[in-house]
N, C-alpha and C positions, 0 to 999 in steps of 0.2 A: 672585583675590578679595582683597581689602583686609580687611585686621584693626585695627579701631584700641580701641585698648591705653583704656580707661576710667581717670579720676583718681580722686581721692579727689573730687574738686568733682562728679564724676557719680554719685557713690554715696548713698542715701536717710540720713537722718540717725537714728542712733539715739536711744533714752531718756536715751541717758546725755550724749548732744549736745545735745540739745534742752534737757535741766537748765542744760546751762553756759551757752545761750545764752541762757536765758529767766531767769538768775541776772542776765545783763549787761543785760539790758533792763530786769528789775526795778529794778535798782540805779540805774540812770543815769536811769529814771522817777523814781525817788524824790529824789534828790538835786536834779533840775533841775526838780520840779514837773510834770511832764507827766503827762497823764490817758491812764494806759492805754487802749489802744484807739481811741485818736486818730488821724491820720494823721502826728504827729509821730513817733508810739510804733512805728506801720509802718513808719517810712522807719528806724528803728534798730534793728527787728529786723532788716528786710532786708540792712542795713548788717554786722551784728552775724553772720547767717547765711553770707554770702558769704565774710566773713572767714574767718568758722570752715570754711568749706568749702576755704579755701585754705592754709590749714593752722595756723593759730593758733588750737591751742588753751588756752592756758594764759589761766584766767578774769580774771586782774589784768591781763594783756597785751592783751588781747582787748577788754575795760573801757578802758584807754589810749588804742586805734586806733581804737574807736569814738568816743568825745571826741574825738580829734584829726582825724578824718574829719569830724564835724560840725562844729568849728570851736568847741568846747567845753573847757575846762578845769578838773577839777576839786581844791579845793585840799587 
């Protein structure tokens, strides 16, 4: 029988994860205009969670790779 070893990317996310990421999607909503709950606003959280699932999580780092993932800069 095969045992295969779980990440951190398959683990449920906690409250205190979900703050950081919902901190980076707030901010980057705000700054670039985007209407919560858009489907602009979904493709950066999803962006923003995947990240965070693979192991960044420092919230300014996180904010950075999401901008630079969408092709966004902010000054």
């Amino acid at each position: 029988m095969s045992r295969k070893i779980a990440g951190r990317h398959d683990e449920p996310l906690r409250s205190d994860d979900l703050r950081k990421c919902h901190m980076v999607l707030d901010t980057i909503c705000r700054d670039f205009g985007i209407e919560p709950g858009s489907e602009e606003a979904d493709r950066i959280a999803a962006i923003t969670i995947e990240l965070y699932q693979q192991g960044v999580r420092d919230v300014s780092q996180l904010k950075h790779i999401v901008d630079a993932a969408r092709g966004l800069e902010l000054k």
